[in-house]
mmCIF file of the N, C-alpha and C atoms, coordinates in Angstrom:
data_MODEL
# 
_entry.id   MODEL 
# 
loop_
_atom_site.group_PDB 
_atom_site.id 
_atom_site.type_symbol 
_atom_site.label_atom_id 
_atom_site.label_alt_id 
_atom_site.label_comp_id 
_atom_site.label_asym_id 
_atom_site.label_entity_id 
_atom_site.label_seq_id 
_atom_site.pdbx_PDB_ins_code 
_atom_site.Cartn_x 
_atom_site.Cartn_y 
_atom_site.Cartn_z 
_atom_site.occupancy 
_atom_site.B_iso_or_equiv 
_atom_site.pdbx_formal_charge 
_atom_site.auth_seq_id 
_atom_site.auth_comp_id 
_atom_site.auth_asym_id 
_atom_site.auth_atom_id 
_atom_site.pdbx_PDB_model_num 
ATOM 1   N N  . UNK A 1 1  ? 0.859   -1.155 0.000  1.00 0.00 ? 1  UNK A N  1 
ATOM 2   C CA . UNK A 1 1  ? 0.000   0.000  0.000  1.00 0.00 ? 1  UNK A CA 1 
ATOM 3   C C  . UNK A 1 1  ? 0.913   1.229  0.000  1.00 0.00 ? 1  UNK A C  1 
ATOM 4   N N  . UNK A 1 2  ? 0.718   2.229  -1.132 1.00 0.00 ? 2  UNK A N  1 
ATOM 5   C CA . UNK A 1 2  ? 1.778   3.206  -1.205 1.00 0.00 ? 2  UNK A CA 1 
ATOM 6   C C  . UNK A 1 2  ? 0.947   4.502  -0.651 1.00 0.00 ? 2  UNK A C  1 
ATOM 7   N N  . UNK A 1 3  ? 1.804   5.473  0.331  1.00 0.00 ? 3  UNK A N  1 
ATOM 8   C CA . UNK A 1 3  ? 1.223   6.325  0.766  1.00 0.00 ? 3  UNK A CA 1 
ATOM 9   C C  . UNK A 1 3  ? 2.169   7.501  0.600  1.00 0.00 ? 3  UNK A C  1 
ATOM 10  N N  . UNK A 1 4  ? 1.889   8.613  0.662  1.00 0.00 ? 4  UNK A N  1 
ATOM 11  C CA . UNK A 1 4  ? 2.621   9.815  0.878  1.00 0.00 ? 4  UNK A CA 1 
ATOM 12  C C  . UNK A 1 4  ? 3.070   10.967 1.594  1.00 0.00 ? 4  UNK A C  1 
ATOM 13  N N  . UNK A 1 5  ? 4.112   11.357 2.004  1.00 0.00 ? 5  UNK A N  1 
ATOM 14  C CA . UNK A 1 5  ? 3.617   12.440 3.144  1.00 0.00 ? 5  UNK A CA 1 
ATOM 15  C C  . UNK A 1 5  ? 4.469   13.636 2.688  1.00 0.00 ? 5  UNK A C  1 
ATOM 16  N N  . UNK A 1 6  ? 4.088   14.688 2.340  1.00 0.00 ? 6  UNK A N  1 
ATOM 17  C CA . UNK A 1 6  ? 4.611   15.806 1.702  1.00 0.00 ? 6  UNK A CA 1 
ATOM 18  C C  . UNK A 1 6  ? 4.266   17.210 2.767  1.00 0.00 ? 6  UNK A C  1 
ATOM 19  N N  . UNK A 1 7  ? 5.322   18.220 3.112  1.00 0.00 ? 7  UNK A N  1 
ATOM 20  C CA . UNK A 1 7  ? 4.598   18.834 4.066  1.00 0.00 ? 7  UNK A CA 1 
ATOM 21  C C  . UNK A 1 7  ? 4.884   20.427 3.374  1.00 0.00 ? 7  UNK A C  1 
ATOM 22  N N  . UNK A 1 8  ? 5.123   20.150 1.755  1.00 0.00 ? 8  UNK A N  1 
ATOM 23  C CA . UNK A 1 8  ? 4.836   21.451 1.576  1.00 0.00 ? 8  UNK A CA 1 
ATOM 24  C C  . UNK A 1 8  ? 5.743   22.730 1.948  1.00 0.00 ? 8  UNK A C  1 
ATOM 25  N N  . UNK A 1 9  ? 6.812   22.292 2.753  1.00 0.00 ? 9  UNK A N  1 
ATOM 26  C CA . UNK A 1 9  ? 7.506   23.598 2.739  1.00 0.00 ? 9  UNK A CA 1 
ATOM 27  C C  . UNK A 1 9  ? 8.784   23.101 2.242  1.00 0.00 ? 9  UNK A C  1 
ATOM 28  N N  . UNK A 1 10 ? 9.567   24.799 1.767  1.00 0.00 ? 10 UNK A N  1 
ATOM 29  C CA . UNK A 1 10 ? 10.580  24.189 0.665  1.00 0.00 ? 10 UNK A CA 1 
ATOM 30  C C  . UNK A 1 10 ? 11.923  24.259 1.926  1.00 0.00 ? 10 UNK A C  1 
ATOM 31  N N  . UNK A 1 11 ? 12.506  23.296 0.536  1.00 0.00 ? 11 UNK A N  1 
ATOM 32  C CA . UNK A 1 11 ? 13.450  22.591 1.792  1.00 0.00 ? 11 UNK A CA 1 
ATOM 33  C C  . UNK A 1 11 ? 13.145  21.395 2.691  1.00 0.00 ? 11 UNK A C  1 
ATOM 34  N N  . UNK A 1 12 ? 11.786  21.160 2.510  1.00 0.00 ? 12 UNK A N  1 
ATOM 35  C CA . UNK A 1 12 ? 12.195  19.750 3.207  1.00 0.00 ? 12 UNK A CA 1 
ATOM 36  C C  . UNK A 1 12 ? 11.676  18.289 2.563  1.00 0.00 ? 12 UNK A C  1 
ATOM 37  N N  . UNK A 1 13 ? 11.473  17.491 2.926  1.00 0.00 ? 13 UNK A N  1 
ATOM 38  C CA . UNK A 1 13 ? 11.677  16.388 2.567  1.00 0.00 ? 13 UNK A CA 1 
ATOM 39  C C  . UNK A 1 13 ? 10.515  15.619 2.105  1.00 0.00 ? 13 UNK A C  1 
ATOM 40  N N  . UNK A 1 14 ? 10.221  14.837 0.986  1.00 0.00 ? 14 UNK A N  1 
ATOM 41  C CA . UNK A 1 14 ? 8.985   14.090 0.857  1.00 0.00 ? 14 UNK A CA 1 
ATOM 42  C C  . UNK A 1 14 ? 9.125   12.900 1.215  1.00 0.00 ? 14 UNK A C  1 
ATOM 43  N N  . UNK A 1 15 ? 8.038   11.904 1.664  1.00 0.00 ? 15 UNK A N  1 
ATOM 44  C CA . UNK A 1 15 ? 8.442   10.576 2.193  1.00 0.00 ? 15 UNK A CA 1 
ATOM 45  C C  . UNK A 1 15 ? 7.636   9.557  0.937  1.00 0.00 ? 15 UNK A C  1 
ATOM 46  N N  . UNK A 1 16 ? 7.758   8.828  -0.097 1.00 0.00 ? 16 UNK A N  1 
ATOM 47  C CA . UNK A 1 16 ? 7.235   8.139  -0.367 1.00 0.00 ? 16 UNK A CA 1 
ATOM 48  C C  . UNK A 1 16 ? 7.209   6.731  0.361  1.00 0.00 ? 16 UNK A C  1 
ATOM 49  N N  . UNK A 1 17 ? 6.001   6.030  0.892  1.00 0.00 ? 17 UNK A N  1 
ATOM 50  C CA . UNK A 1 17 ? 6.067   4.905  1.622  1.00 0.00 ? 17 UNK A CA 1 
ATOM 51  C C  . UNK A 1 17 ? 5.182   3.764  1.034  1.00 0.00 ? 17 UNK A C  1 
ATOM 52  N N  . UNK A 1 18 ? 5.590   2.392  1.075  1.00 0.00 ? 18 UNK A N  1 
ATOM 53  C CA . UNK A 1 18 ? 4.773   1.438  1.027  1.00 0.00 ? 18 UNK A CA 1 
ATOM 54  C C  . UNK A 1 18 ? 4.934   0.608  2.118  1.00 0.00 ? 18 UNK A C  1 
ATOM 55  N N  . UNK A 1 19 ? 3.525   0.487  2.580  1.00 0.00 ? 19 UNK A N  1 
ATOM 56  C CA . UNK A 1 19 ? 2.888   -0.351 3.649  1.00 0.00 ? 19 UNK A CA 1 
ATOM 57  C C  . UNK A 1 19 ? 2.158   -1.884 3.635  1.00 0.00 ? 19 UNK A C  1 
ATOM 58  N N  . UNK A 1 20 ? 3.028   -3.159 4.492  1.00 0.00 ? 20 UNK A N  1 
ATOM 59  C CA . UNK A 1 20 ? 2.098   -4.090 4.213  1.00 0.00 ? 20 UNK A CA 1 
ATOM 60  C C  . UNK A 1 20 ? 0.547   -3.814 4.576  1.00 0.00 ? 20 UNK A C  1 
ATOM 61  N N  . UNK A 1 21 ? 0.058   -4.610 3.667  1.00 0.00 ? 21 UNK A N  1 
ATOM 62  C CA . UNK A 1 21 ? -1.292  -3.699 3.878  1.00 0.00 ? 21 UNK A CA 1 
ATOM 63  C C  . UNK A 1 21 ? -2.495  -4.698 4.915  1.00 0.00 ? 21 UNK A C  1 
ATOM 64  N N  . UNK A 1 22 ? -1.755  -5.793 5.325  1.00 0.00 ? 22 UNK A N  1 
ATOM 65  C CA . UNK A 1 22 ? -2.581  -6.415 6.427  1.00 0.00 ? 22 UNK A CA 1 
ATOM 66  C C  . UNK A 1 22 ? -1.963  -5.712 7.712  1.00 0.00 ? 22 UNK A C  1 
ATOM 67  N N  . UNK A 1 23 ? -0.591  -5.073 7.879  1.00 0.00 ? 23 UNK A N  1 
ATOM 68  C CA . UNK A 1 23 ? -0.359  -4.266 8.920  1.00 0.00 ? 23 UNK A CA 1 
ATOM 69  C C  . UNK A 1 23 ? -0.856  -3.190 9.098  1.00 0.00 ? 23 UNK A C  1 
ATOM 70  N N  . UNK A 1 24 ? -1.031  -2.754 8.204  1.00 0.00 ? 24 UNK A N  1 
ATOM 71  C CA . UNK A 1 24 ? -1.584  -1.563 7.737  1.00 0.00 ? 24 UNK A CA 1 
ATOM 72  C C  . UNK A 1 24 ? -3.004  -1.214 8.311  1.00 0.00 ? 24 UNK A C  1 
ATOM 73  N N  . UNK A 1 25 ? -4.099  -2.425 8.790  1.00 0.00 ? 25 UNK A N  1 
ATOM 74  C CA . UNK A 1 25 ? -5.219  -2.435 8.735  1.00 0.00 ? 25 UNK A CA 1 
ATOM 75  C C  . UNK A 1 25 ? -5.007  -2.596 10.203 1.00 0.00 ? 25 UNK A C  1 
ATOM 76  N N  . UNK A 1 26 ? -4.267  -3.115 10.424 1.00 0.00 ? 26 UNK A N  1 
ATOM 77  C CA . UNK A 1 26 ? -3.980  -3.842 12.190 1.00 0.00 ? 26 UNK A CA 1 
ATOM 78  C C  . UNK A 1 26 ? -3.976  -2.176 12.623 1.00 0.00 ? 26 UNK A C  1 
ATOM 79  N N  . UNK A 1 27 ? -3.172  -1.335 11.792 1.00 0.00 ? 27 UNK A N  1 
ATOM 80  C CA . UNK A 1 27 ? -2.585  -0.210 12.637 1.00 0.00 ? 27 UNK A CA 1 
ATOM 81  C C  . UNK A 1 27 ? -4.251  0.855  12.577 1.00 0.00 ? 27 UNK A C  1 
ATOM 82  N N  . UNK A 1 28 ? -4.766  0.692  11.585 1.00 0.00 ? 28 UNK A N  1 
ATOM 83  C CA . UNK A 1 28 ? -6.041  1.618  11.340 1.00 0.00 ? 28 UNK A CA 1 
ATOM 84  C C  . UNK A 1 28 ? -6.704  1.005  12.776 1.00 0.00 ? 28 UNK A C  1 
ATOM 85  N N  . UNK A 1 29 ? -7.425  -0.140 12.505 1.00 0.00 ? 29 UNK A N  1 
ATOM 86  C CA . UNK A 1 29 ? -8.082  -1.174 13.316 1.00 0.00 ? 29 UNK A CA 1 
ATOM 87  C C  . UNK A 1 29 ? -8.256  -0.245 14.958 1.00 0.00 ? 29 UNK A C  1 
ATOM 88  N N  . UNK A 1 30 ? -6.514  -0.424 15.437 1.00 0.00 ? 30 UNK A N  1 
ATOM 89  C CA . UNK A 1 30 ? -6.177  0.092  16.484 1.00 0.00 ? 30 UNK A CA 1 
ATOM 90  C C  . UNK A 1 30 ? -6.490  1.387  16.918 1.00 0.00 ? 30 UNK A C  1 
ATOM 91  N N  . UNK A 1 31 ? -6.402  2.402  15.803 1.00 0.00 ? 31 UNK A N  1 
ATOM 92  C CA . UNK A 1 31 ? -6.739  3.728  16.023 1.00 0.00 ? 31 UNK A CA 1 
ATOM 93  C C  . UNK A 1 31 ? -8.288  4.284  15.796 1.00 0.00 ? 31 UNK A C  1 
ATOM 94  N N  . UNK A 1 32 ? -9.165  2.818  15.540 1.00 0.00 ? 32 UNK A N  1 
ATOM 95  C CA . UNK A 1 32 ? -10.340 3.280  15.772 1.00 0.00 ? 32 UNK A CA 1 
ATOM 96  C C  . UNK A 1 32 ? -11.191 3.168  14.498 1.00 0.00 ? 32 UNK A C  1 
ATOM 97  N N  . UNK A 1 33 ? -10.329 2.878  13.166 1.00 0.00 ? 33 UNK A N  1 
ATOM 98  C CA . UNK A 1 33 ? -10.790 2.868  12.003 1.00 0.00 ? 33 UNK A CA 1 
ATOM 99  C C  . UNK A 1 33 ? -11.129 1.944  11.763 1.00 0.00 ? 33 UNK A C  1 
ATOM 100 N N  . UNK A 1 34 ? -12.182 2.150  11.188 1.00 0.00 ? 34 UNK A N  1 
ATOM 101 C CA . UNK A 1 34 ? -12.583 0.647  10.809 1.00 0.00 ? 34 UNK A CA 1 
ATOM 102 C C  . UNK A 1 34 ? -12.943 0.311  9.119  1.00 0.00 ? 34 UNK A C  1 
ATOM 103 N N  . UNK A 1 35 ? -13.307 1.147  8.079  1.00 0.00 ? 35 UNK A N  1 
ATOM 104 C CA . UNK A 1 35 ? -13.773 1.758  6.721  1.00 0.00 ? 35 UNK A CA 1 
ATOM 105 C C  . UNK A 1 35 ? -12.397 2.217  6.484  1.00 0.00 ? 35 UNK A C  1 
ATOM 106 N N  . UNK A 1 36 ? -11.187 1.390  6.293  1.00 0.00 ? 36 UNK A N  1 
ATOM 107 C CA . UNK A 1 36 ? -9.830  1.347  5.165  1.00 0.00 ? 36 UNK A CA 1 
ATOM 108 C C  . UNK A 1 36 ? -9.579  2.411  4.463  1.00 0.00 ? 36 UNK A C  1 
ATOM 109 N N  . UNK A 1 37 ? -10.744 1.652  3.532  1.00 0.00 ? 37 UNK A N  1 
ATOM 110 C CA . UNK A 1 37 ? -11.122 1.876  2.246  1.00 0.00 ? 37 UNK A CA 1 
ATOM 111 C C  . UNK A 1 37 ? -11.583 3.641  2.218  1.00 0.00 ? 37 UNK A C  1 
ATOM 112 N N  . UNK A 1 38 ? -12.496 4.220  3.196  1.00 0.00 ? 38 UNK A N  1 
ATOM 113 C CA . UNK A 1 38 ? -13.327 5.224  3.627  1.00 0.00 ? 38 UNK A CA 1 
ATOM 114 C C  . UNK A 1 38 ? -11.800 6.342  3.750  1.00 0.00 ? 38 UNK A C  1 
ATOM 115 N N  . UNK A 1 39 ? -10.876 5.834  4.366  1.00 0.00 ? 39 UNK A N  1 
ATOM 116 C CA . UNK A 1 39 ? -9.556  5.863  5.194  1.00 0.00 ? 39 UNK A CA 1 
ATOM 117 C C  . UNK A 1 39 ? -8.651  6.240  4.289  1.00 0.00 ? 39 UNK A C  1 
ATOM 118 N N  . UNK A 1 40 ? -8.046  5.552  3.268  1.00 0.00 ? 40 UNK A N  1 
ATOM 119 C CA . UNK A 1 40 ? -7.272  5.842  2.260  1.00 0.00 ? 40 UNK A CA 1 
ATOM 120 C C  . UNK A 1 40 ? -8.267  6.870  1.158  1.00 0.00 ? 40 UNK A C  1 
ATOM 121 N N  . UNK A 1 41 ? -9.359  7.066  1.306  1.00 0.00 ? 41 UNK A N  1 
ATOM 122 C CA . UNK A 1 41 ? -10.014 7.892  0.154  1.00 0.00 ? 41 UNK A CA 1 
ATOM 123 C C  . UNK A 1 41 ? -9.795  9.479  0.724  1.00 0.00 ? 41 UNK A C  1 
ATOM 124 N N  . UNK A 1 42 ? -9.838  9.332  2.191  1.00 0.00 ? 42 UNK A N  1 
ATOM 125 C CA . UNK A 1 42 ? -9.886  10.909 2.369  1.00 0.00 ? 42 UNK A CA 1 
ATOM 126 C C  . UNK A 1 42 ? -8.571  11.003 3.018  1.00 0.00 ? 42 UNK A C  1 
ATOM 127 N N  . UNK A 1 43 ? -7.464  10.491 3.065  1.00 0.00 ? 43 UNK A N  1 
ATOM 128 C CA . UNK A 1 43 ? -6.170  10.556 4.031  1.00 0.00 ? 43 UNK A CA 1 
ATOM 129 C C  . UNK A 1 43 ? -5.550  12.185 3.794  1.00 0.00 ? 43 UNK A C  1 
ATOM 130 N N  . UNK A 1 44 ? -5.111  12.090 4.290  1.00 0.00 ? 44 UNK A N  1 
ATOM 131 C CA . UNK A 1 44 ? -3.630  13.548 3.977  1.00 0.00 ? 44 UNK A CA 1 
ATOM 132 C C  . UNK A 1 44 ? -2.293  13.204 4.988  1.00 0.00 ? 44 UNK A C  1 
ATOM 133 N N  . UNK A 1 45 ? -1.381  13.751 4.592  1.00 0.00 ? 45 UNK A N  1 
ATOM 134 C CA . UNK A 1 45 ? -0.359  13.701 4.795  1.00 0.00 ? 45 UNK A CA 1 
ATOM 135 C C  . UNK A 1 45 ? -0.018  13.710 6.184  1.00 0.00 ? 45 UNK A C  1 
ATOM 136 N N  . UNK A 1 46 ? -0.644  14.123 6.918  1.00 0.00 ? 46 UNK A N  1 
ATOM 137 C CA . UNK A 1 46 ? -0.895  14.039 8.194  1.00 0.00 ? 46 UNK A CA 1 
ATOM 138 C C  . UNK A 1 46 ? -0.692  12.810 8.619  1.00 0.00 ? 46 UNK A C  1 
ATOM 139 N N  . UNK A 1 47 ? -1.730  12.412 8.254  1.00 0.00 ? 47 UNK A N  1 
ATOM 140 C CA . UNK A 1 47 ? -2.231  10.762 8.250  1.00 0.00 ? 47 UNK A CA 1 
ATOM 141 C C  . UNK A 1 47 ? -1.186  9.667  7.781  1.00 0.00 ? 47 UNK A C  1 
ATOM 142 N N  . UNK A 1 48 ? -0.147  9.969  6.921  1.00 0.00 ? 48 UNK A N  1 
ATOM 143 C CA . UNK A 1 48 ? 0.853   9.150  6.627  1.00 0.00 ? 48 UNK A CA 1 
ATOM 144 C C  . UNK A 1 48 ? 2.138   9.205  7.933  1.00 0.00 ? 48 UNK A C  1 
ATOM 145 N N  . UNK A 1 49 ? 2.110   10.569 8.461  1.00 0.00 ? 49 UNK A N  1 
ATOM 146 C CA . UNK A 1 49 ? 2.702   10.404 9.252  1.00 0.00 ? 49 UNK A CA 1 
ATOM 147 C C  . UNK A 1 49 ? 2.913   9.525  10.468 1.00 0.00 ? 49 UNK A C  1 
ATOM 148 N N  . UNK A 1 50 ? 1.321   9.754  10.774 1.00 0.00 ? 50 UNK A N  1 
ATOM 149 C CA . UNK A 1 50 ? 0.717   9.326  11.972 1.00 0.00 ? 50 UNK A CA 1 
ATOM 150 C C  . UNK A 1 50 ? 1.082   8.027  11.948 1.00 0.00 ? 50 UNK A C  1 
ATOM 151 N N  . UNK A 1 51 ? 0.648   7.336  10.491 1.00 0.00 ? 51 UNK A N  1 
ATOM 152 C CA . UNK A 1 51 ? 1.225   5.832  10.360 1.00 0.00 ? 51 UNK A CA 1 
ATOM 153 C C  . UNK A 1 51 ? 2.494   5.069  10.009 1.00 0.00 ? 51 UNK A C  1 
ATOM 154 N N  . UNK A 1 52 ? 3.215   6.286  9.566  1.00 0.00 ? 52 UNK A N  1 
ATOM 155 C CA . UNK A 1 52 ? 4.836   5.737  9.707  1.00 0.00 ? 52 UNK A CA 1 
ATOM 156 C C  . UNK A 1 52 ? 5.440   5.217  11.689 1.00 0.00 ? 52 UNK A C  1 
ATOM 157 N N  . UNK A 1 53 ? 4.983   6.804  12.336 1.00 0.00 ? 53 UNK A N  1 
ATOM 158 C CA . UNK A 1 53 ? 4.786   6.492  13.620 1.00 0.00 ? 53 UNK A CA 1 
ATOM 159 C C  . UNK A 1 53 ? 4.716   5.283  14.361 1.00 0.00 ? 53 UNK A C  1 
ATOM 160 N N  . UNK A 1 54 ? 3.621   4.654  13.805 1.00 0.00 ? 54 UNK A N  1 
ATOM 161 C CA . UNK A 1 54 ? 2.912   3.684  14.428 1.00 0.00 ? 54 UNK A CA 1 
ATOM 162 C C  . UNK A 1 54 ? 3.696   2.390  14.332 1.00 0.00 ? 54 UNK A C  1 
ATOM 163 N N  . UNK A 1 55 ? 3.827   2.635  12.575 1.00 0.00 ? 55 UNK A N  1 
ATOM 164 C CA . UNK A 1 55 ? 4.725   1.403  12.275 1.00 0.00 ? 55 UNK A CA 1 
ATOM 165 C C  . UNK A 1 55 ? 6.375   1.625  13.120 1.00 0.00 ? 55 UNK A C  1 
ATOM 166 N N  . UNK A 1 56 ? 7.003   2.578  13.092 1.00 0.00 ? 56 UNK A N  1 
ATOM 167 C CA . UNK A 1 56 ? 8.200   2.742  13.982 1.00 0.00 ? 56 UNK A CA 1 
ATOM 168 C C  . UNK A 1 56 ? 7.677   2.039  14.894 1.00 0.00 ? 56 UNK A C  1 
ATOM 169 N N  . UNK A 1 57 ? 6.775   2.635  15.897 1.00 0.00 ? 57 UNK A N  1 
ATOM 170 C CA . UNK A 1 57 ? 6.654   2.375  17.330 1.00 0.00 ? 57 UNK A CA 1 
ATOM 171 C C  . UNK A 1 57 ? 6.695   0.613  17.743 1.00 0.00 ? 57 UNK A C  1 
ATOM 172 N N  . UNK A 1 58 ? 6.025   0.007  16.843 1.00 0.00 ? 58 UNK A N  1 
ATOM 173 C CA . UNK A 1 58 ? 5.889   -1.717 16.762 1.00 0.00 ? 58 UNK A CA 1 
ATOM 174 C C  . UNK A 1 58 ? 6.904   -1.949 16.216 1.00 0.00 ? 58 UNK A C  1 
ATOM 175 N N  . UNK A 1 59 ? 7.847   -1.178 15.759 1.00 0.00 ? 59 UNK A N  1 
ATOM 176 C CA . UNK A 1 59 ? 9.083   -1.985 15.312 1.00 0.00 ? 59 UNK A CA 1 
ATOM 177 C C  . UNK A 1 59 ? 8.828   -2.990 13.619 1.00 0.00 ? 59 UNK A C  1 
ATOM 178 N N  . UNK A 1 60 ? 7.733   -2.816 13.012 1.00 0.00 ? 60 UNK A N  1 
ATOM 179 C CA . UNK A 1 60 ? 7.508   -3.080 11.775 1.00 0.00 ? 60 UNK A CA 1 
ATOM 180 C C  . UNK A 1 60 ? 8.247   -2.429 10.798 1.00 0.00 ? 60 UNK A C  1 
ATOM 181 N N  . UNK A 1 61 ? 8.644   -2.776 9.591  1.00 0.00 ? 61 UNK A N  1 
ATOM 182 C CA . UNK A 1 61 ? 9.576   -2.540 8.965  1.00 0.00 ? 61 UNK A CA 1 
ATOM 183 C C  . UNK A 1 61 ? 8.335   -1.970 7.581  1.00 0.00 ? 61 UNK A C  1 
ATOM 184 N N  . UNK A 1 62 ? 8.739   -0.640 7.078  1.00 0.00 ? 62 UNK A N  1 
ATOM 185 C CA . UNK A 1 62 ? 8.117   -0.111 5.681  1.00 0.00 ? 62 UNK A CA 1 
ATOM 186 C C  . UNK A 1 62 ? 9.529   0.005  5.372  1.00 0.00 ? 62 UNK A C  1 
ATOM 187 N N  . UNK A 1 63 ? 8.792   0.065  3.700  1.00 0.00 ? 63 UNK A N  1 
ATOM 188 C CA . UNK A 1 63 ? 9.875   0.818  2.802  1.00 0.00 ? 63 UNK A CA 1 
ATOM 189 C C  . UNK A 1 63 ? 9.719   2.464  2.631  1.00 0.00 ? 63 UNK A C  1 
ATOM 190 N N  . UNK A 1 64 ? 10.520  3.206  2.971  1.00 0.00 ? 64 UNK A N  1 
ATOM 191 C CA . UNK A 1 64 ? 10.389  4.651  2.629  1.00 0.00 ? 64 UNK A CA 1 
ATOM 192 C C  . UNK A 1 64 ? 11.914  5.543  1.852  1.00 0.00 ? 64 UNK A C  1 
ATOM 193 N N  . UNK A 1 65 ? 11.046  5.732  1.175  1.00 0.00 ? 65 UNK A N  1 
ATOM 194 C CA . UNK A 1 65 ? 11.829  6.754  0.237  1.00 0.00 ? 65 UNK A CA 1 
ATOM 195 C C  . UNK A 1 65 ? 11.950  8.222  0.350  1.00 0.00 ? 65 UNK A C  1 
ATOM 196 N N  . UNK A 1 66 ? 13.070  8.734  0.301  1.00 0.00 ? 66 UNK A N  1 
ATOM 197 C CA . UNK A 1 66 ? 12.912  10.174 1.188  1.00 0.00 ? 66 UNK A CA 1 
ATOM 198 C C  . UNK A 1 66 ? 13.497  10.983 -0.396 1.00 0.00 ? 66 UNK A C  1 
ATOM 199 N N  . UNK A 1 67 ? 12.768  12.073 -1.112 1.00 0.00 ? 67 UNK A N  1 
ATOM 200 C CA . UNK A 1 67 ? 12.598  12.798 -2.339 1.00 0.00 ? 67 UNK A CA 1 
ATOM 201 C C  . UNK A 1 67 ? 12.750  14.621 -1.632 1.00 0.00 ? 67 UNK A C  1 
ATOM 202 N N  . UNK A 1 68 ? 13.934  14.794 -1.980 1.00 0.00 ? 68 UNK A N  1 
ATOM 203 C CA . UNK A 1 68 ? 13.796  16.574 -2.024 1.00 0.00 ? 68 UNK A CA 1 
ATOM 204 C C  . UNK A 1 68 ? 13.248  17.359 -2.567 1.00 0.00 ? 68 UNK A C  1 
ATOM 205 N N  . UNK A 1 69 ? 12.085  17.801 -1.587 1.00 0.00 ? 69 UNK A N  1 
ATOM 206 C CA . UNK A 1 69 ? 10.913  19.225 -1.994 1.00 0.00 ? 69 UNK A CA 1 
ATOM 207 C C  . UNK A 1 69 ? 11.817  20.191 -2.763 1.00 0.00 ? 69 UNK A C  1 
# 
C-alpha cells in the first residue's frame, strides 16, 4: 500500500512509503478505524505520518523513500 507524506515547505523532505497492507489495517483497526477503504479515500499527509509512527513504534519494517521538496 503506497502512501505519501509531503509537508509542503521548501526545503524539506517528501516521504514516499509502502505499507504491508494487512499491517496496515492492524494499525487503522487500532486507532479506531474501521472503513480502510473510507480511510485511504480521504487521508492527507498528516495521516501518513501518523502511520509511519505507528509502524516505527511496533518496530515493523516499511519501505520509505525520502525525495527533495
Amino acid at each position: 500500500m503506497f502512501m505519501e507524506l509531503v509537508t509542503w515547505e521548501e526545503g524539506s523532505n517528501v516521504y514516499q512509503c509502502w505499507f504491508n497492507k494487512k499491517k496496515l489495517i492492524k494499525v487503522l483497526n487500532s486507532l479506531g478505524i474501521s472503513n480502510w477503504k473510507q480511510f485511504l479515500y480521504n487521508y492527507n499527509a498528516d495521516d501518513t505520518e501518523m502511520i509511519m509512527n505507528e509502524f516505527e513504534k511496533r518496530g515493523w519494517k516499511f519501505k520509505k523513500e525520502t525525495l527533495l521538496f
